[in-house]
N, CA and C atoms as a LAMMPS dump frame, in Angstrom:
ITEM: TIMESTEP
0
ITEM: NUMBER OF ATOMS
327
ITEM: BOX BOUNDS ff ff ff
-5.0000000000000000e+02 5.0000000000000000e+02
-5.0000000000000000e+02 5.0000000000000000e+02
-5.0000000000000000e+02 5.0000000000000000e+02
ITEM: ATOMS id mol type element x y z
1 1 1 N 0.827 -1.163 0
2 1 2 C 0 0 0
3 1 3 C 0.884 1.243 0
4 2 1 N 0.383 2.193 -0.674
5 2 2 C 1.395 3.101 -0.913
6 2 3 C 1.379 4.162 0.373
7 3 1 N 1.8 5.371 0.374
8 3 2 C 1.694 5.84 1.798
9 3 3 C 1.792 7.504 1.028
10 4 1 N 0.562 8.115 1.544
11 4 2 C 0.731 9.446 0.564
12 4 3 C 1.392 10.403 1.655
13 5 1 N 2.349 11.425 1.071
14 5 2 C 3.178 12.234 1.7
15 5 3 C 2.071 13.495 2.212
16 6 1 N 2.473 13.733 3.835
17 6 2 C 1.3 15.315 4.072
18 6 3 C 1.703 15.962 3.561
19 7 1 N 0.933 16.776 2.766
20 7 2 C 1.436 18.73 2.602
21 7 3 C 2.077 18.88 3.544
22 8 1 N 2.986 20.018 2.946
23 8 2 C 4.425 20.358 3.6
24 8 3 C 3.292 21.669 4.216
25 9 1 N 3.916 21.879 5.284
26 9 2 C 4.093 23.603 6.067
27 9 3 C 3.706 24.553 5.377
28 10 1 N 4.26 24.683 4.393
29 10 2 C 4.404 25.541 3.474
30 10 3 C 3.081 25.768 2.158
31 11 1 N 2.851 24.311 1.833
32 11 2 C 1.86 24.146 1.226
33 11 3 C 0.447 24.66 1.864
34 12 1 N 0.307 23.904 3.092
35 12 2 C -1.1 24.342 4.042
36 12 3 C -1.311 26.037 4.118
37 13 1 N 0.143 26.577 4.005
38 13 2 C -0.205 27.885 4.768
39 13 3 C -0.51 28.814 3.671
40 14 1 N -0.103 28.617 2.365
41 14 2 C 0.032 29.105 1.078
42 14 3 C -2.146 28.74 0.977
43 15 1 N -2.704 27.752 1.135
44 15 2 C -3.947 27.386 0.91
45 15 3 C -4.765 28.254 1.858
46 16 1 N -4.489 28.523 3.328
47 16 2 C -5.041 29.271 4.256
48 16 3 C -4.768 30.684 3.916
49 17 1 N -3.701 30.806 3.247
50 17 2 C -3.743 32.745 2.427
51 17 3 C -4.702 32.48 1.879
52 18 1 N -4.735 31.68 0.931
53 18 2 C -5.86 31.896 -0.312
54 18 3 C -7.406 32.046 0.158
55 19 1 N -7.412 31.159 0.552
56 19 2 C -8.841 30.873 1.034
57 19 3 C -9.317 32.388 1.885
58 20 1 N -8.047 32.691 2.903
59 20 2 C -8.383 34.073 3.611
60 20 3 C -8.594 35.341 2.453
61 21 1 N -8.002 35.296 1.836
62 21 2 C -8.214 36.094 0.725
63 21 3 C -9.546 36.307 -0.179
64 22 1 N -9.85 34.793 -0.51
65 22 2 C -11.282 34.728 -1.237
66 22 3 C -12.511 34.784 -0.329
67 23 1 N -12.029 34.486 0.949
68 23 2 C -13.238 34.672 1.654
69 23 3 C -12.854 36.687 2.264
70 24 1 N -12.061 37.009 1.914
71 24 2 C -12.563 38.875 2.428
72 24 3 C -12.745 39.676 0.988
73 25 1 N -12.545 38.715 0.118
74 25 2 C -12.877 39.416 -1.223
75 25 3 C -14.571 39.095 -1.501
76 26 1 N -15.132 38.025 -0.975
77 26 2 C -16.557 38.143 -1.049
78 26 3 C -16.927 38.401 0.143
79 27 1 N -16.479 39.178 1.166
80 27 2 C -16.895 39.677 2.065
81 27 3 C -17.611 41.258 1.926
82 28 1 N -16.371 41.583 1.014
83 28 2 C -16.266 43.086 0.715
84 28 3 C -17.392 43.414 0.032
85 29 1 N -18.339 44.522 0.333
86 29 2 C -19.648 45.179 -0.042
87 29 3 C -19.865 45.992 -1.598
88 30 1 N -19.869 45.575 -2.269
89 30 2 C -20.327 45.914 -3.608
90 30 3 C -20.089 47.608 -3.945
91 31 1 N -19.507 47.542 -4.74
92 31 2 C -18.394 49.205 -5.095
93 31 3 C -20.102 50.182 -5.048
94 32 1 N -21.011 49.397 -5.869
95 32 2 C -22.626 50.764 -6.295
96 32 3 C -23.734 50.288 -5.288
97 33 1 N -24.242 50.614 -4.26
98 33 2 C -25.061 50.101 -4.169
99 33 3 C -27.04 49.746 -4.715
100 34 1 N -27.47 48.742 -4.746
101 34 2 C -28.21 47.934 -5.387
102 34 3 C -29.557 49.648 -5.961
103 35 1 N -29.535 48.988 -7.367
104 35 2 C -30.833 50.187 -7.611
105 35 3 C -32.262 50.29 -6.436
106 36 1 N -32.658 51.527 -6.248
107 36 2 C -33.551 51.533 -5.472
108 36 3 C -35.036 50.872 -7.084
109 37 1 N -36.156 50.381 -5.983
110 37 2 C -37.11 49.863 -6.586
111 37 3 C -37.885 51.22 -7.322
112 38 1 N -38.659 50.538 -8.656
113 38 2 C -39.411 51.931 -8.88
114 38 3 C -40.465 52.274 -8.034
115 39 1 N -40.651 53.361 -8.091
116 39 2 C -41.915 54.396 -6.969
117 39 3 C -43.083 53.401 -7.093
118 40 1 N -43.427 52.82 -8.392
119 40 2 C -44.709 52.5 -7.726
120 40 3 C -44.829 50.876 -7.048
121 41 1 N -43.575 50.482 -6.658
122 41 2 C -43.501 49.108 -6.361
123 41 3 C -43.158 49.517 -4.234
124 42 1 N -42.826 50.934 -4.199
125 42 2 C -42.685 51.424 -2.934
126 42 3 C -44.018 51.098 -1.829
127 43 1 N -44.195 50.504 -1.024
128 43 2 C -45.55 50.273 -0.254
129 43 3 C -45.764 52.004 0.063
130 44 1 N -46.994 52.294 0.365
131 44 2 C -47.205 54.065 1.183
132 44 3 C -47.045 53.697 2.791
133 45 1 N -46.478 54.889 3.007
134 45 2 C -45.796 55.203 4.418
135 45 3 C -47.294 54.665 5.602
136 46 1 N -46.715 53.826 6.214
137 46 2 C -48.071 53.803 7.482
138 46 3 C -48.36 54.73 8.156
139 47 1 N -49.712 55 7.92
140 47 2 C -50.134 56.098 8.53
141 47 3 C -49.838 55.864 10.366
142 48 1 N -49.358 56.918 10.881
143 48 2 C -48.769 57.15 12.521
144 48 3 C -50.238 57.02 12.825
145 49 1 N -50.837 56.382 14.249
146 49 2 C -51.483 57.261 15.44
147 49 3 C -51.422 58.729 15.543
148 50 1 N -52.491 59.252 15.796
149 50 2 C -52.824 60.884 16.492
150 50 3 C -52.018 60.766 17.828
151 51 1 N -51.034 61.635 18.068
152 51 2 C -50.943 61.426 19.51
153 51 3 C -52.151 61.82 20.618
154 52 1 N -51.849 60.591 21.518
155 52 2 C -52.526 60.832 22.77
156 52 3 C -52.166 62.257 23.512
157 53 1 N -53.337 62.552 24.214
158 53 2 C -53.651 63.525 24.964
159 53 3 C -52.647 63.578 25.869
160 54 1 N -52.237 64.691 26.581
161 54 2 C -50.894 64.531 27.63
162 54 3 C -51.381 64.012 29.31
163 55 1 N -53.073 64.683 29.025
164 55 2 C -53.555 64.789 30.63
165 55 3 C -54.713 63.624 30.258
166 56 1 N -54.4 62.502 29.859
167 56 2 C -55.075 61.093 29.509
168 56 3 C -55.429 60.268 30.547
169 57 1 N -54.047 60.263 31.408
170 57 2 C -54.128 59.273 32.886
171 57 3 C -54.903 60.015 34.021
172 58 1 N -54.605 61.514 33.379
173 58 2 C -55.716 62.405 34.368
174 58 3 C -56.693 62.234 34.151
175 59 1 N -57.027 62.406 33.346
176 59 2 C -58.967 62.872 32.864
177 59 3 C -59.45 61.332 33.162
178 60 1 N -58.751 60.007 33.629
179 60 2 C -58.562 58.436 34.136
180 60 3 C -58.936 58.692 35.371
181 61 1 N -57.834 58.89 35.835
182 61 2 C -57.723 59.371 37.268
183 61 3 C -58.621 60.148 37.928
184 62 1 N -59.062 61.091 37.236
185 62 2 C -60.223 62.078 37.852
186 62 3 C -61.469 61.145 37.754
187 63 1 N -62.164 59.962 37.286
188 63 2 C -62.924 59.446 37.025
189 63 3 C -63.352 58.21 38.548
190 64 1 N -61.784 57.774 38.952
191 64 2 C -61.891 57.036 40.325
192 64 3 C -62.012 57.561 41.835
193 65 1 N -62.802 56.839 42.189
194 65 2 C -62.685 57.539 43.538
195 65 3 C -61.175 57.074 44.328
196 66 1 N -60.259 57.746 44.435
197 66 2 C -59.11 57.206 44.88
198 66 3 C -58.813 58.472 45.996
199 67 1 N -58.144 58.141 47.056
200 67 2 C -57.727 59.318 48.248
201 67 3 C -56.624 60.281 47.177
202 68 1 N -56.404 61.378 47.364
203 68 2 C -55.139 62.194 46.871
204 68 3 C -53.99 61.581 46.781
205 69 1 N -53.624 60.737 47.948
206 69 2 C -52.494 60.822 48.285
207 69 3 C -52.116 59.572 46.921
208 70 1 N -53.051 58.438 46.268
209 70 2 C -52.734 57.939 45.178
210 70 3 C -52.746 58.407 43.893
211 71 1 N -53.461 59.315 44.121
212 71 2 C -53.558 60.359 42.722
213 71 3 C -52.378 60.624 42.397
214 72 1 N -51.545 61.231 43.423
215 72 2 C -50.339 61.851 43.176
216 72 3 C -49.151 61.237 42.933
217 73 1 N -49.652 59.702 43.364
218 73 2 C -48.222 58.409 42.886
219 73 3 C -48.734 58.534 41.865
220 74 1 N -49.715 58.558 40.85
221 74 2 C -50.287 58.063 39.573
222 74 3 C -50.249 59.077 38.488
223 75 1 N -50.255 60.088 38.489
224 75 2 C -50.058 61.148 37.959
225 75 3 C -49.207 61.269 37.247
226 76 1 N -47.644 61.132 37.812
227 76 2 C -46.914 61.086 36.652
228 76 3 C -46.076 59.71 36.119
229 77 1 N -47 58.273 36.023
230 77 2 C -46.307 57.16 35.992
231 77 3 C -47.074 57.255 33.945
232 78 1 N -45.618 56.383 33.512
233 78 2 C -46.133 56.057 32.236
234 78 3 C -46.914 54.701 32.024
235 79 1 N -46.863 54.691 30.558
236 79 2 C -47.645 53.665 30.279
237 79 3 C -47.038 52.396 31.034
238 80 1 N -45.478 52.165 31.113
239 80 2 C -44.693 50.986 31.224
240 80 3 C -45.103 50.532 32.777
241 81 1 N -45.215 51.819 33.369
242 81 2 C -45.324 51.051 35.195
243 81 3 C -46.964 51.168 34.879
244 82 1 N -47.385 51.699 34.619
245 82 2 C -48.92 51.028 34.876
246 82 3 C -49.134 49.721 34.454
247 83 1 N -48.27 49.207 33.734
248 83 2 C -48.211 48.165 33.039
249 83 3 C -48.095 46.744 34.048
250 84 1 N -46.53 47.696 34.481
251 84 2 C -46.191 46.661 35.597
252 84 3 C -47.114 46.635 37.066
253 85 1 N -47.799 47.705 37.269
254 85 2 C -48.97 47.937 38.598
255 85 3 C -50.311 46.784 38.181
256 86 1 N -50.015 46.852 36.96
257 86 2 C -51.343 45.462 36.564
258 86 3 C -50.997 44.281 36.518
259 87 1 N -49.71 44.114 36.578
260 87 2 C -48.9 43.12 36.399
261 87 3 C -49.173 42.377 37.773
262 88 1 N -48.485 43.515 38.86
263 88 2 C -48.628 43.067 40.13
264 88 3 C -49.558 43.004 40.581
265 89 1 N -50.358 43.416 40.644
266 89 2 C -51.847 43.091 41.065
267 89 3 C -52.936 42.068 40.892
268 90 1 N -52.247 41.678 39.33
269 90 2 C -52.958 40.121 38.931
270 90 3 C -52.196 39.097 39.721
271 91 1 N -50.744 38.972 39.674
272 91 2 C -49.872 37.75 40.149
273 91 3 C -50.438 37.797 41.99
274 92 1 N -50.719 39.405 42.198
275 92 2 C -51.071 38.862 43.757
276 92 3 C -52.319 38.408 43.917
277 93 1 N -53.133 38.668 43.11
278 93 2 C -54.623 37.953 43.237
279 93 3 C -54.566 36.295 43.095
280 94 1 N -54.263 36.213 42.092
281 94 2 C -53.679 34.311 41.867
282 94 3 C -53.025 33.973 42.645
283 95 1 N -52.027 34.712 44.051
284 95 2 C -51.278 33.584 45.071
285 95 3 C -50.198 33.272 44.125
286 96 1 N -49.343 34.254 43.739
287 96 2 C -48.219 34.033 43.144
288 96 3 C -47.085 33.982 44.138
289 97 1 N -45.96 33.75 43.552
290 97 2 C -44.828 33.593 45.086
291 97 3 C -44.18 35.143 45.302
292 98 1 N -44.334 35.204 46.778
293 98 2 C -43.826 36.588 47.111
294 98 3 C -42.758 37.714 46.525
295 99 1 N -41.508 36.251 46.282
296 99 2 C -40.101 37.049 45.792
297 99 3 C -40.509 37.704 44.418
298 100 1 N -41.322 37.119 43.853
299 100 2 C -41.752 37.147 42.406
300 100 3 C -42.198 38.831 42.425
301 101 1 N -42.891 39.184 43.023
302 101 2 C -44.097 40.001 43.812
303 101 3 C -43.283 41.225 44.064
304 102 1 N -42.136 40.567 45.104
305 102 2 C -41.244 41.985 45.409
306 102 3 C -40.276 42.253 44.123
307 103 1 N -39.92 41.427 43.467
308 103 2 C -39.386 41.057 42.185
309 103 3 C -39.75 42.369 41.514
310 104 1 N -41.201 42.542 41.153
311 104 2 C -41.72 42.938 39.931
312 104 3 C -42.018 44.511 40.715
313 105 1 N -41.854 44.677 42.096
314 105 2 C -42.297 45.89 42.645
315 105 3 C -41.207 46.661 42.803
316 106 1 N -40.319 45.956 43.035
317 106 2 C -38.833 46.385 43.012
318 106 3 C -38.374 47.167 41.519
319 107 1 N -38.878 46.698 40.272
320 107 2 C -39.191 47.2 38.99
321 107 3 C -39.627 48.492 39.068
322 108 1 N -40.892 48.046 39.888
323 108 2 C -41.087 49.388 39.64
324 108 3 C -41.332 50.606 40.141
325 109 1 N -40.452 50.544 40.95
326 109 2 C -40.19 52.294 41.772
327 109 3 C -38.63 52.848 40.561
């Protein structure tokens, strides 16, 4: 059986240029970039939401009977902690686990 000789040192490292080479030559990003599509193949811009009202959680707020002193935690919370105040309030109704609880309250101060 015959016995085939390894590539020399020299050979392997000459193949690992190359290859490094052809792989950053199709790496490299195209000299023009790609034509834009014609206008009428463009989808139309999605129409935005109206923005919301600024005094929204107020004109909310003015609607509950709540003491002052919660009015005034509530007043200036955004959408995200009211989010999380519903959050907590469901997991404590279901008997969720405490750490969880202080977890999510800890969030949100």
């Amino acid at each position: 059986m015959a016995q085939r000789n390894p590539p020399s040192f020299d050979a392997m490292r000459q193949d690992a240029i190359r290859r490094s080479r052809e792989m950053h030559r199709r790496a490299m990003p195209t000299p023009h970039p790609p034509p834009a599509p014609p206008a009428e193949q463009i989808p139309p811009p999605i129409p935005t939401p109206p923005p919301k009202p600024a005094n929204e959680l107020g004109n909310l707020l003015g609607t509950l009977h709540l003491p002052e002193e919660f009015r005034g935690l509530l007043t200036d919370w955004d959408g995200e902690k009211l989010a999380l105040a519903g959050l907590l309030y469901l997991l404590y109704k279901e008997g969720s686990d405490p750490a969880l609880l202080l977890a999510i309250a800890y969030i949100l101060l």
